[in-house]
OpenMM code with the backbone's topology and positions (N, CA, C; nanometers):
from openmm import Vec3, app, unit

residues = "UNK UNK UNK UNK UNK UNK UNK UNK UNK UNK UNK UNK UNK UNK UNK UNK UNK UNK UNK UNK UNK UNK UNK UNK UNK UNK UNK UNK UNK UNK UNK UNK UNK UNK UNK UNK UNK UNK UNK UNK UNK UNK UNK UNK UNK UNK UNK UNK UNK UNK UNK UNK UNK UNK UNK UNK UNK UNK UNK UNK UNK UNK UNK UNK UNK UNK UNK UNK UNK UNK UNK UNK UNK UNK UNK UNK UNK UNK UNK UNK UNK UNK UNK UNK UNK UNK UNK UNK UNK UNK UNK UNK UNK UNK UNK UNK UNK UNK UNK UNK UNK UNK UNK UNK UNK UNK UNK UNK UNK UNK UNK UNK UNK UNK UNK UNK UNK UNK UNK UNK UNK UNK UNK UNK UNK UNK UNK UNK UNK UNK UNK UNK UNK UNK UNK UNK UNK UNK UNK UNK UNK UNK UNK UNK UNK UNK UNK UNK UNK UNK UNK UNK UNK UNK UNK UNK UNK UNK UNK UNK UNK UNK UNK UNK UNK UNK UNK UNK UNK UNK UNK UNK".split()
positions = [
    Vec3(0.1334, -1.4052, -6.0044),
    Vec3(0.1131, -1.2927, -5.9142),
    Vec3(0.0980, -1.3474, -5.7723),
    Vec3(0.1660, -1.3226, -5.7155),
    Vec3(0.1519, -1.3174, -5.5873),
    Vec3(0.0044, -1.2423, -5.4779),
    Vec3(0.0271, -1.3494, -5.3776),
    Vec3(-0.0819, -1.3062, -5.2987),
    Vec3(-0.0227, -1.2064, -5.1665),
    Vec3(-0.1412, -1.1255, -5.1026),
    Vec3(-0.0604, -1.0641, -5.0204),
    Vec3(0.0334, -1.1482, -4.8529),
    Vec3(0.0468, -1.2619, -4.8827),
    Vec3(0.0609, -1.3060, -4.6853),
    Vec3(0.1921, -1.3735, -4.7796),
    Vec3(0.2215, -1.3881, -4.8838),
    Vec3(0.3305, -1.3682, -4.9234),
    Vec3(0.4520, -1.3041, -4.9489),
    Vec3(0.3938, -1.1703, -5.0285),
    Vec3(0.4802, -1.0801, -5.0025),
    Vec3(0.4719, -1.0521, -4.9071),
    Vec3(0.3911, -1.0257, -4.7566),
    Vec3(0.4688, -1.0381, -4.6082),
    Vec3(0.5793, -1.1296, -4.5854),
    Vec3(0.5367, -1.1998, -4.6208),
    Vec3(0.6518, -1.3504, -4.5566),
    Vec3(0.7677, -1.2477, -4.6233),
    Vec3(0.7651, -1.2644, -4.7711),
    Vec3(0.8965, -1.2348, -4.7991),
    Vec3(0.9125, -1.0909, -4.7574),
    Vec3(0.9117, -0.9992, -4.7028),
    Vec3(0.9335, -0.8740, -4.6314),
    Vec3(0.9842, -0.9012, -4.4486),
    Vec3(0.8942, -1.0282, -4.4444),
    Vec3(0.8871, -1.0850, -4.2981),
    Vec3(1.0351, -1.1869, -4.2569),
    Vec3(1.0739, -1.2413, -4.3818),
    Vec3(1.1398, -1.3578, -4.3781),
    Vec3(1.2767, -1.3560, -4.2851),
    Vec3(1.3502, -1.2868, -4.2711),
    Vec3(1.4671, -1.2316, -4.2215),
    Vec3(1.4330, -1.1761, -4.0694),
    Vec3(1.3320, -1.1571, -4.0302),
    Vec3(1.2998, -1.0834, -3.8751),
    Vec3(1.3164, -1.1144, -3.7406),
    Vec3(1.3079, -1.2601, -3.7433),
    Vec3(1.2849, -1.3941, -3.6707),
    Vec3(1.4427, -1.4384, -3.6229),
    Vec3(1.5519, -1.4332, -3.7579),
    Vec3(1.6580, -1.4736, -3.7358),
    Vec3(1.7584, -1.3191, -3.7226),
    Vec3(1.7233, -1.2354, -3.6915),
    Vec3(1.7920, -1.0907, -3.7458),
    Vec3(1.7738, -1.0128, -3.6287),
    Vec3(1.6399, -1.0476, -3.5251),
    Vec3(1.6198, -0.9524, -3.4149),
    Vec3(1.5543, -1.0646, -3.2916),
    Vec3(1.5801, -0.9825, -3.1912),
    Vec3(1.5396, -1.0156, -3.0748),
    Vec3(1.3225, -1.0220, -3.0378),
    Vec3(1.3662, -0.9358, -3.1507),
    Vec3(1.1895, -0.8696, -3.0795),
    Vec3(1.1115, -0.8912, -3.1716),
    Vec3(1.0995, -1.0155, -3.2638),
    Vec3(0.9972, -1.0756, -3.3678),
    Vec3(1.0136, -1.2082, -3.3132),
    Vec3(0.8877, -1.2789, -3.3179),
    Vec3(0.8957, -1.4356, -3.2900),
    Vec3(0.7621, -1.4541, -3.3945),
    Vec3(0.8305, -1.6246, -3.3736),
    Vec3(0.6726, -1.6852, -3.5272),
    Vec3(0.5540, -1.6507, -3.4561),
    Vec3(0.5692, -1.6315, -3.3366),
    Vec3(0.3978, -1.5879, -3.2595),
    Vec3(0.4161, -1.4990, -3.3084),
    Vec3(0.4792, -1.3832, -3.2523),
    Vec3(0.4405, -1.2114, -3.3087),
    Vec3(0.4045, -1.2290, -3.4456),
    Vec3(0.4815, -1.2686, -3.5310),
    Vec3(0.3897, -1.2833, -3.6656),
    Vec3(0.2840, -1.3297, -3.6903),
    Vec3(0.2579, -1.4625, -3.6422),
    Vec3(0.1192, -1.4917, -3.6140),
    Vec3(0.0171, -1.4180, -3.5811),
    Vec3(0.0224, -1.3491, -3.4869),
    Vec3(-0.0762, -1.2918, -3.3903),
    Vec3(-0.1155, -1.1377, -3.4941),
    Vec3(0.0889, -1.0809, -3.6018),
    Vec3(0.0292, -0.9363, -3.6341),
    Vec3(-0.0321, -0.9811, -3.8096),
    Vec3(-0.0068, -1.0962, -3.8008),
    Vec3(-0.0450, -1.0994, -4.0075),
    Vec3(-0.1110, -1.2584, -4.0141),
    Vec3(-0.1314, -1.3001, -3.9154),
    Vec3(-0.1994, -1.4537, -3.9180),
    Vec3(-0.1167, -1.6005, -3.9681),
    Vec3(-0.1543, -1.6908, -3.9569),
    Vec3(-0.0878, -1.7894, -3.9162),
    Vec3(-0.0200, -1.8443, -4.0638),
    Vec3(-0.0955, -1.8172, -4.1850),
    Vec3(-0.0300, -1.8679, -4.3122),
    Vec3(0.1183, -1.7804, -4.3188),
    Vec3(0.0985, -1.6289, -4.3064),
    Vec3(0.2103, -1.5517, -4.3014),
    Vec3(0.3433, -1.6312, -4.2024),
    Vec3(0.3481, -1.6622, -4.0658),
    Vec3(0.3804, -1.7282, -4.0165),
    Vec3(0.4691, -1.8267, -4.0221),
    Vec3(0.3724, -1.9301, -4.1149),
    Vec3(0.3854, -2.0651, -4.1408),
    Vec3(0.4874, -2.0835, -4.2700),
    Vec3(0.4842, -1.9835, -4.3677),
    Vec3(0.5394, -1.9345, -4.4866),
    Vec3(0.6987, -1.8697, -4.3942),
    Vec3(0.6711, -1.7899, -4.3404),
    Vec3(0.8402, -1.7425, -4.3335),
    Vec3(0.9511, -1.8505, -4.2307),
    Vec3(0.8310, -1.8873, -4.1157),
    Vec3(0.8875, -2.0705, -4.0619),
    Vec3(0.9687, -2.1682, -4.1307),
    Vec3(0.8945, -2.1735, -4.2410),
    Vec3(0.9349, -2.2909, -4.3700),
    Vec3(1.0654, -2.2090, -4.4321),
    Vec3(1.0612, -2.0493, -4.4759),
    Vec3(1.1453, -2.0115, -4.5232),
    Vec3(1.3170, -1.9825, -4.4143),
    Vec3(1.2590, -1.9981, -4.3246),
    Vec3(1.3714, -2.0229, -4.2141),
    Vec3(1.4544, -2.1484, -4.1675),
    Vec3(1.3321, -2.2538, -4.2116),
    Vec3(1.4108, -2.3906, -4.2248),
    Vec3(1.5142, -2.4151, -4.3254),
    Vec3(1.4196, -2.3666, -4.4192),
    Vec3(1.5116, -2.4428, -4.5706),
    Vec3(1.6561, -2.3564, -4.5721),
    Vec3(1.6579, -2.2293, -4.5318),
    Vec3(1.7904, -2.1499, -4.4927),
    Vec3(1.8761, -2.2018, -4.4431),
    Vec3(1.8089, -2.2853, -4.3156),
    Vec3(1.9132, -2.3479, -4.1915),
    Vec3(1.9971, -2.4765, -4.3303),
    Vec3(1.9107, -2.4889, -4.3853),
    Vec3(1.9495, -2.6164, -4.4783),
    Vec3(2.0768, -2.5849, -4.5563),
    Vec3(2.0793, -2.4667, -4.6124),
    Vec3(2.1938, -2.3725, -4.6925),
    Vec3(2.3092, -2.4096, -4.5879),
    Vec3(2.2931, -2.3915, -4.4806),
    Vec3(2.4313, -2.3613, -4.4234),
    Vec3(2.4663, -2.5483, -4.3238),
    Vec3(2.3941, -2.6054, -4.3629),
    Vec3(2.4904, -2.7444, -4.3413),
    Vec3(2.6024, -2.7592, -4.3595),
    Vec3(2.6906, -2.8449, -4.2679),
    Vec3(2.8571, -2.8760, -4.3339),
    Vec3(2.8006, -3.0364, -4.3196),
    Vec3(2.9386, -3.0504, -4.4206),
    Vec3(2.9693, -3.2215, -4.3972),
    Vec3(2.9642, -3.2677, -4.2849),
    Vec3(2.9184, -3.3801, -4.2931),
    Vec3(2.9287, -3.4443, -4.1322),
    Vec3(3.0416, -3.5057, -4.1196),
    Vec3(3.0741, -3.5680, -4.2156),
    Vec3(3.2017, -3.6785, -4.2350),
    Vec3(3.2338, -3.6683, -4.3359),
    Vec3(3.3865, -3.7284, -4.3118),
    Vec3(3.4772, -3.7494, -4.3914),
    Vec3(3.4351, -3.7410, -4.5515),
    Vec3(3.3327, -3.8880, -4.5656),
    Vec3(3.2875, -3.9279, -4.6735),
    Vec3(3.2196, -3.8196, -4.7747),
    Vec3(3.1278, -3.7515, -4.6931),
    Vec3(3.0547, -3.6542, -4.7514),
    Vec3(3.1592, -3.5045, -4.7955),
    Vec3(3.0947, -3.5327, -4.9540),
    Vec3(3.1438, -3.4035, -5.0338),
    Vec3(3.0071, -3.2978, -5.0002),
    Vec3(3.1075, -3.1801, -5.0554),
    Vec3(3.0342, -3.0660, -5.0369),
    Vec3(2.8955, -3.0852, -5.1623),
    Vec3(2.8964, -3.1383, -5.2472),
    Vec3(2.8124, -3.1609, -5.3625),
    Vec3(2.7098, -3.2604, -5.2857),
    Vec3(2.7572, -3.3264, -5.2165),
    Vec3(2.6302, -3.4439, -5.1505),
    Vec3(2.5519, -3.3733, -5.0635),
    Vec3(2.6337, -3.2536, -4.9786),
    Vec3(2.5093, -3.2122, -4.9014),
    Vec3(2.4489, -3.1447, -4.9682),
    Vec3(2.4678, -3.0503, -5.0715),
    Vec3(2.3907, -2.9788, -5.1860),
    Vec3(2.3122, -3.0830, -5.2407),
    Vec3(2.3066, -3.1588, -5.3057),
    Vec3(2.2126, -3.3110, -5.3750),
    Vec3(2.0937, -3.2720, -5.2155),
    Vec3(2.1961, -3.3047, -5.1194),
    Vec3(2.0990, -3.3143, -5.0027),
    Vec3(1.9930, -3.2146, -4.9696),
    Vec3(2.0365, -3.0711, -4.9242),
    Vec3(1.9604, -2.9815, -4.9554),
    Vec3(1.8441, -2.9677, -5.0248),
    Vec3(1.8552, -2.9619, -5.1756),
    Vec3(1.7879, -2.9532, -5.2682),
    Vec3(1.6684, -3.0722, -5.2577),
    Vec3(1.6646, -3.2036, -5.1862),
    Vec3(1.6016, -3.2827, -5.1365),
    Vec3(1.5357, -3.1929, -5.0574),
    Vec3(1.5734, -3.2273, -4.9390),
    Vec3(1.5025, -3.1339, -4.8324),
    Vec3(1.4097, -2.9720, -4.8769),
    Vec3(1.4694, -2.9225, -4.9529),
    Vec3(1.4222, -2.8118, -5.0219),
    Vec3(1.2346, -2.8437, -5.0898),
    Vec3(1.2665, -3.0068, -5.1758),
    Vec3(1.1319, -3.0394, -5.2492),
    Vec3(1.0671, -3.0821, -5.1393),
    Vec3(1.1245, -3.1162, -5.0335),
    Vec3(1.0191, -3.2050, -4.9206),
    Vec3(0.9312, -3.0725, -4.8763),
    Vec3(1.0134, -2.9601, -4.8170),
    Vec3(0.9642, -2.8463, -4.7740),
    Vec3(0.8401, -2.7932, -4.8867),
    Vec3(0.8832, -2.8017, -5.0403),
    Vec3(0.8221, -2.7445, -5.1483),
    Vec3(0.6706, -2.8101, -5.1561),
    Vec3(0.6770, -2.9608, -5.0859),
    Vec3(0.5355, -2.9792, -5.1577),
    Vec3(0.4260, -2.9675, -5.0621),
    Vec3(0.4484, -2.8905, -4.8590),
    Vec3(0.3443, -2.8633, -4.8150),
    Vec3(0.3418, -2.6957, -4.8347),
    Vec3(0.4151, -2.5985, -4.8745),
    Vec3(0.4108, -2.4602, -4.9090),
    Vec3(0.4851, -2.4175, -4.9833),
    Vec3(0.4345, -2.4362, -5.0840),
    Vec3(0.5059, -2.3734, -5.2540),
    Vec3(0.5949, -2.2825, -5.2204),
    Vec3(0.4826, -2.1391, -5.1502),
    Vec3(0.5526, -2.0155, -5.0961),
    Vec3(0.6714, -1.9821, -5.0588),
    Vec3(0.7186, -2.1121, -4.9577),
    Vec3(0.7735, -2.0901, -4.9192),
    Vec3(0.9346, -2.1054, -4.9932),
    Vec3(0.9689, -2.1686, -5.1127),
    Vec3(1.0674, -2.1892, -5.2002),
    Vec3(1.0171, -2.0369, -5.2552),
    Vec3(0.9039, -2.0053, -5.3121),
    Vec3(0.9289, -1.8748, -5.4074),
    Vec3(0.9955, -1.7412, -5.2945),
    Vec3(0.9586, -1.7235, -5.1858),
    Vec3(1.0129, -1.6742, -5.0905),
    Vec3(1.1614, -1.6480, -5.1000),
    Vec3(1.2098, -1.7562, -5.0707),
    Vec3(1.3489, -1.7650, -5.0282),
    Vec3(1.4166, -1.7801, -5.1983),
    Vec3(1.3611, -1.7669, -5.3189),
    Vec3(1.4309, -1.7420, -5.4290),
    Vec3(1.4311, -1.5981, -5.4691),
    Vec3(1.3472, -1.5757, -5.4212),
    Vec3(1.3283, -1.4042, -5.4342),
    Vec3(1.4107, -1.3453, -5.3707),
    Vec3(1.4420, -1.3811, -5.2269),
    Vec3(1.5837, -1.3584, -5.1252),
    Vec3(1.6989, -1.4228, -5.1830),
    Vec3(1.7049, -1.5340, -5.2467),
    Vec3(1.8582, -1.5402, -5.2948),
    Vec3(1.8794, -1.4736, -5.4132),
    Vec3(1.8072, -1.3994, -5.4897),
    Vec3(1.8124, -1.3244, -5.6174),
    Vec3(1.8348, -1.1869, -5.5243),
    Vec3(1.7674, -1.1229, -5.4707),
    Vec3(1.8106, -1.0073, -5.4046),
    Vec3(1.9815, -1.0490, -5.3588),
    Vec3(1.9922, -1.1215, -5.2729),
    Vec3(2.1406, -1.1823, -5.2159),
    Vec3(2.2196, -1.1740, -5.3440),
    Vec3(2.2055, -1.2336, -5.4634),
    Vec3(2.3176, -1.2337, -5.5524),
    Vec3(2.2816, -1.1055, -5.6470),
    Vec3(2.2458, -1.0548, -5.6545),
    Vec3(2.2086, -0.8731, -5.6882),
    Vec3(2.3002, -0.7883, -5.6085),
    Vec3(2.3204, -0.8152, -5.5093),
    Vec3(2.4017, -0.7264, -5.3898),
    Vec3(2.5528, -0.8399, -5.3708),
    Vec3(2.5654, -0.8630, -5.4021),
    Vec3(2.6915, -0.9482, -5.3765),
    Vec3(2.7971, -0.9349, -5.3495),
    Vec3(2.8469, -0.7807, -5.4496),
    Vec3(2.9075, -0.7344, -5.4792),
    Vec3(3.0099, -0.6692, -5.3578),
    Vec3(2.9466, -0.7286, -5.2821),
    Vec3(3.0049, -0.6355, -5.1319),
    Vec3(3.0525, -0.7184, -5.0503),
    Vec3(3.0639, -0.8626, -5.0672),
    Vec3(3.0965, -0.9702, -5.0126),
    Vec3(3.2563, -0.9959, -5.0434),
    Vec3(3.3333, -1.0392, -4.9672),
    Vec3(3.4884, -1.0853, -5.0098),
    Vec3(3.4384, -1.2092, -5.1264),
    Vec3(3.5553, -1.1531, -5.2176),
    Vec3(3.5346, -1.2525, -5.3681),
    Vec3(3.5188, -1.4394, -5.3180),
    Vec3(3.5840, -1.4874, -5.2182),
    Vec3(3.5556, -1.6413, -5.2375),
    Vec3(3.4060, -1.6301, -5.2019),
    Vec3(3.3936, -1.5870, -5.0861),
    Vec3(3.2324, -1.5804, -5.0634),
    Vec3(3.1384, -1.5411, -5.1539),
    Vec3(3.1726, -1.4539, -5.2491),
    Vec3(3.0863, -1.4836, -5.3877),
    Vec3(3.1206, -1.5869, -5.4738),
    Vec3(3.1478, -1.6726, -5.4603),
    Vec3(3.2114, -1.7648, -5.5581),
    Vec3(3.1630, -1.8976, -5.5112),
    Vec3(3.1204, -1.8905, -5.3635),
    Vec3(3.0809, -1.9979, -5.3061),
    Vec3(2.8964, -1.9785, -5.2931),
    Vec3(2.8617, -1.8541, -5.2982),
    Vec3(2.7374, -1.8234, -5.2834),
    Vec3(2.6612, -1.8191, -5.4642),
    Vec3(2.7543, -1.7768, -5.4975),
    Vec3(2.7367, -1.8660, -5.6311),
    Vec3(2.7089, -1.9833, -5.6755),
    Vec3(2.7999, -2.0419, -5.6226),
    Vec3(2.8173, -2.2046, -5.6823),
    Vec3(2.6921, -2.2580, -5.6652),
    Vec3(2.6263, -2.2462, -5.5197),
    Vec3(2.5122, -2.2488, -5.4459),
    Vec3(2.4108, -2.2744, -5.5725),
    Vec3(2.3899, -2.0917, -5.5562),
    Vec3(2.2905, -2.0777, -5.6436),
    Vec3(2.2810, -2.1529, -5.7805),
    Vec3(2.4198, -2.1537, -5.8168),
    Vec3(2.3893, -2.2964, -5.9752),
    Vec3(2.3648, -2.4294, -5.9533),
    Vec3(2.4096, -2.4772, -5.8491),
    Vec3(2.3869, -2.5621, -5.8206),
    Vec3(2.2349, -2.5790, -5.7613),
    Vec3(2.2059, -2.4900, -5.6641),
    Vec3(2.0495, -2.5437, -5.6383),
    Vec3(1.9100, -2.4408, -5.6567),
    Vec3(1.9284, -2.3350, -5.6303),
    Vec3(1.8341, -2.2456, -5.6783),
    Vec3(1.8010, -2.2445, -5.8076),
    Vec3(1.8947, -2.2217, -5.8686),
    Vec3(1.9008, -2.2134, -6.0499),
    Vec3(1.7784, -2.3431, -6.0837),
    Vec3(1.8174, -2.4675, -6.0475),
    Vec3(1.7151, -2.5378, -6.0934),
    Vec3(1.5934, -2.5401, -6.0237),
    Vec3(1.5895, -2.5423, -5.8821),
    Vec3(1.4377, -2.4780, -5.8375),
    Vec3(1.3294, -2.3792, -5.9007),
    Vec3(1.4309, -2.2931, -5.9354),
    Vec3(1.3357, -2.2008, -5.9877),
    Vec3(1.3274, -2.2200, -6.1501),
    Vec3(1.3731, -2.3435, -6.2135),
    Vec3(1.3504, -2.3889, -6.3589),
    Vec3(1.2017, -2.4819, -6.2916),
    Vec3(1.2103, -2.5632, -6.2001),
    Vec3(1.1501, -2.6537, -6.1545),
    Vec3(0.9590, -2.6065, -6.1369),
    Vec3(1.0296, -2.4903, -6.0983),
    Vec3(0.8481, -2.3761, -6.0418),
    Vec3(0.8559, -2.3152, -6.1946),
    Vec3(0.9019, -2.2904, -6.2995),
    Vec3(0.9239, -2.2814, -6.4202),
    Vec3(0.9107, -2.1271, -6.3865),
    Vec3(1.0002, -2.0693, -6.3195),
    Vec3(1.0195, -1.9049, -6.2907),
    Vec3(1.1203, -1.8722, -6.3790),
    Vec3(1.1645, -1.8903, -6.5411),
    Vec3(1.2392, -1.8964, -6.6056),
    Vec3(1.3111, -1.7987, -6.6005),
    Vec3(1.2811, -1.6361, -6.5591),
    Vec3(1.3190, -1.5059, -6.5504),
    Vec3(1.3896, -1.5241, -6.4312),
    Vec3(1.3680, -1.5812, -6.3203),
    Vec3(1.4535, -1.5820, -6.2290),
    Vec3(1.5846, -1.6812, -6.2358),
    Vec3(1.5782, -1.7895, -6.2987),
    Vec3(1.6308, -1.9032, -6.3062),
    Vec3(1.7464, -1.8102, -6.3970),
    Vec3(1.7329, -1.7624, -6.5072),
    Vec3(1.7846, -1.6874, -6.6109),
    Vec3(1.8646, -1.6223, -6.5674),
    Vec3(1.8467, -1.5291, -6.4428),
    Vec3(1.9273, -1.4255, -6.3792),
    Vec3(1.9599, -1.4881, -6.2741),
    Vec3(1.9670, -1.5659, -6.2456),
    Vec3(2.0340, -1.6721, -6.0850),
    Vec3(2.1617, -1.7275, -6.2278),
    Vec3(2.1600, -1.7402, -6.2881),
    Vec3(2.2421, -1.8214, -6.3367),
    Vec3(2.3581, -1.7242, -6.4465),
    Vec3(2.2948, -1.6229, -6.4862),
    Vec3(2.3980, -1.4946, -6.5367),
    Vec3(2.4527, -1.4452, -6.4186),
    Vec3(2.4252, -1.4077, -6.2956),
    Vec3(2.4768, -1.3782, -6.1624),
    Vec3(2.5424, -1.4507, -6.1487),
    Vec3(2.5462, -1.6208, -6.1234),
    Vec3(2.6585, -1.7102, -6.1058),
    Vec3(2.7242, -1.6802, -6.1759),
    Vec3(2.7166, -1.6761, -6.3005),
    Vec3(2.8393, -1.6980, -6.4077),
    Vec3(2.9502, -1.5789, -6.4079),
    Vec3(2.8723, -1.4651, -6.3311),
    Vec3(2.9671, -1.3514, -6.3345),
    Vec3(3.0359, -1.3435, -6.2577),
    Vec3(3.0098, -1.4016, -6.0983),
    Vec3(3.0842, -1.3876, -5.9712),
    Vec3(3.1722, -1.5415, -5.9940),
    Vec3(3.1704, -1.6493, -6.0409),
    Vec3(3.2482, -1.7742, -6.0809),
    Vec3(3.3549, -1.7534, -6.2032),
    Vec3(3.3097, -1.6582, -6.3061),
    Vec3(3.3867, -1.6877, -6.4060),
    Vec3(3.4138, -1.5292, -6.4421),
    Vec3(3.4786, -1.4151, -6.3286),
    Vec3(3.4895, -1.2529, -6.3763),
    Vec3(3.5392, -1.2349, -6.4915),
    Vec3(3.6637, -1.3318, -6.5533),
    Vec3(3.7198, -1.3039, -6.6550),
    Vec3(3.6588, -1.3191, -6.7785),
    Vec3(3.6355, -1.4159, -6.7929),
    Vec3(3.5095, -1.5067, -6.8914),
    Vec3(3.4057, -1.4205, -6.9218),
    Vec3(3.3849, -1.3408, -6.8021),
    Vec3(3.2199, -1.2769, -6.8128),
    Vec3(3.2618, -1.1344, -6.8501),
    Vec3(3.3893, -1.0848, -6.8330),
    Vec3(3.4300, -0.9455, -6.8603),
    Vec3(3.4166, -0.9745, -7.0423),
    Vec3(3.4874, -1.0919, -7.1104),
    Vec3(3.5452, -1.1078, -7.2150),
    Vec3(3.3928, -1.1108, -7.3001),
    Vec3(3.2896, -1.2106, -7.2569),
    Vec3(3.1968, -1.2090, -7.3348),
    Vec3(3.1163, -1.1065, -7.3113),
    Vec3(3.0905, -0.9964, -7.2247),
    Vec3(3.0218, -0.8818, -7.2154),
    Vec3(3.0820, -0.8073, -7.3398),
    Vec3(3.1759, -0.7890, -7.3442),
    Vec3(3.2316, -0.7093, -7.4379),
    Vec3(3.2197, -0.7310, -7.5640),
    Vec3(3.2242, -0.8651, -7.6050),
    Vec3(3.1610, -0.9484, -7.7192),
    Vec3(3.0253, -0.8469, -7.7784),
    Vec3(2.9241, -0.9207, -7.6480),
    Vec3(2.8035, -0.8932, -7.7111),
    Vec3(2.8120, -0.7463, -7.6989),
    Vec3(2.8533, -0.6523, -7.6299),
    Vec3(2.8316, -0.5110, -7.6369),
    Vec3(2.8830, -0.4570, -7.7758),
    Vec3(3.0250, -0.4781, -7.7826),
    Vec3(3.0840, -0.4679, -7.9404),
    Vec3(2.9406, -0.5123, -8.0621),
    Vec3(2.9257, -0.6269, -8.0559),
    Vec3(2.7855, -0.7340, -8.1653),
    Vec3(2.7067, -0.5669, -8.1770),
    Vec3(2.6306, -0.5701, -8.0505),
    Vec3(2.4962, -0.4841, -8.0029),
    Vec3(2.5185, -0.3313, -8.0936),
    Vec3(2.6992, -0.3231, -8.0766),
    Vec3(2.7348, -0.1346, -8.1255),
    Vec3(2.7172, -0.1454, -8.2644),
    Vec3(2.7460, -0.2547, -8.3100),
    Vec3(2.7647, -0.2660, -8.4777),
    Vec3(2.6412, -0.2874, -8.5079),
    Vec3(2.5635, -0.3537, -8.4608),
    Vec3(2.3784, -0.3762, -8.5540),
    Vec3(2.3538, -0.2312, -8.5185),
    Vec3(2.3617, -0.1878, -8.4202),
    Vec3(2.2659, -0.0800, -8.3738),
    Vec3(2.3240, 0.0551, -8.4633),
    Vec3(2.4264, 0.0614, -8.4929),
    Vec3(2.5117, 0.1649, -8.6087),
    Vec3(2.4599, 0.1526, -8.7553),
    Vec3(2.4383, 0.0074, -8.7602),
    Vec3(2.3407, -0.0307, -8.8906),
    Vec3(2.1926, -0.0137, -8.8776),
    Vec3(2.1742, -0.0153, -8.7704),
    Vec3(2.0095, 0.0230, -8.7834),
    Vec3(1.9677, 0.1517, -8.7966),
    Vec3(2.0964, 0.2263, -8.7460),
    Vec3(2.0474, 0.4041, -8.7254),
    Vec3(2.0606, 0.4221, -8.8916),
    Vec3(2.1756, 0.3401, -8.9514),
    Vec3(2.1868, 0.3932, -9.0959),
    Vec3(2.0592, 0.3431, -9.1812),
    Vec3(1.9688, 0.2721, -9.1586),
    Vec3(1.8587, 0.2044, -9.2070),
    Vec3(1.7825, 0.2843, -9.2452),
    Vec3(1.7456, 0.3473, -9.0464),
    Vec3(1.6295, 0.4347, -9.0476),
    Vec3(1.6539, 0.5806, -9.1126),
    Vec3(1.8068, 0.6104, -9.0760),
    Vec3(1.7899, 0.7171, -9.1436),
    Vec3(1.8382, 0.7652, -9.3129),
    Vec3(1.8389, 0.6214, -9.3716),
    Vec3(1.8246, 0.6659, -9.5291),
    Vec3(1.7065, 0.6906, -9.5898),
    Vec3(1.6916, 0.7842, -9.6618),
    Vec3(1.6179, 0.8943, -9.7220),
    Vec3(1.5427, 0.8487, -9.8724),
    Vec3(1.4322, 0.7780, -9.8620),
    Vec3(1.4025, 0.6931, -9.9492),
    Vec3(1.3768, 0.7851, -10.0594),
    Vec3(1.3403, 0.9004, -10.0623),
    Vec3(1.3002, 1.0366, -10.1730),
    Vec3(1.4065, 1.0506, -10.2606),
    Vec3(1.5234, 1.0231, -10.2232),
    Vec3(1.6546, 0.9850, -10.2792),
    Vec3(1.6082, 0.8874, -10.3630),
] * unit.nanometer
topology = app.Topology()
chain = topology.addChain("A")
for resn in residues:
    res = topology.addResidue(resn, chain)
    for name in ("N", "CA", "C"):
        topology.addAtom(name, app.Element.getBySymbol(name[0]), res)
């Protein structure tokens, strides 16, 4: 359960980089300095998301390795501030749907690649769970159309057998 200067942050988190007329003072000054200090951190580790290669050498997977570094460095002076910004990339891949398809595919990859295990890491298994069915749907549409249908088909047939269960007539 969350505390409340948390769920500010995460309500707060986006304000700073989104408008003219919020600064880490104004937050400071309207919800105090942990609130603050929490959506700060959650503004760094963001900037971190959107690194490019510097060089040649560097793959897109090294700055991700990299990230996800930087991510635990951030993680071990404000926890918050990773649960924050997983709560925002789970909202982000919830809404996705509205994004041109590579850009879900790349905001995906992301998330399997580094959120997915962060949030195994804070052992948020429910989130980790659905960061990673979200990837799999925006990476693999076909795959994910084919096995939905699977288990929905599975789900129609037990559940046709269960109605016949309950409703045989044991007086018979």
């Amino acid at each position: 359960e969350l505390d409340w200067e948390s769920i500010a942050a995460g309500l707060l988190h986006d304000t700073v980089e989104d408008t003219d007329m919020v600064t880490f003072e104004t937050i400071q000054n309207e919800f105090g300095a942990t609130v603050s200090r929490i959506v700060e951190g959650e503004t760094k580790v963001s900037k971190l998301g959107k690194l490019q290669c510097k060089n040649e050498g560097s793959s897109k997977q090294d700055v991700k390795a990299e990230d996800l570094r930087q991510m635990f460095l951030a993680m071990t002076e404000e926890v918050r501030v990773i649960i924050v910004k997983l709560a925002d990339r789970l909202h982000n891949m919830r809404t996705l749907t509205h994004m041109p398809q590579h850009k879900q595919y790349a905001i995906a990859m992301e998330t399997l690649q580094v959120f997915a295990p962060l949030a195994k890491l804070l052992g948020m298994y429910q989130i980790k769970s659905e960061l990673e069915y979200l990837s799999f749907m925006y990476m693999n549409p076909g795959d994910f159309a084919e096995l939905r249908k699977r288990v929905d088909d599975i789900f129609k047939a037990h559940e046709q057998e269960l109605e016949e269960v309950l409703s045989f007539d044991i007086a018979h």
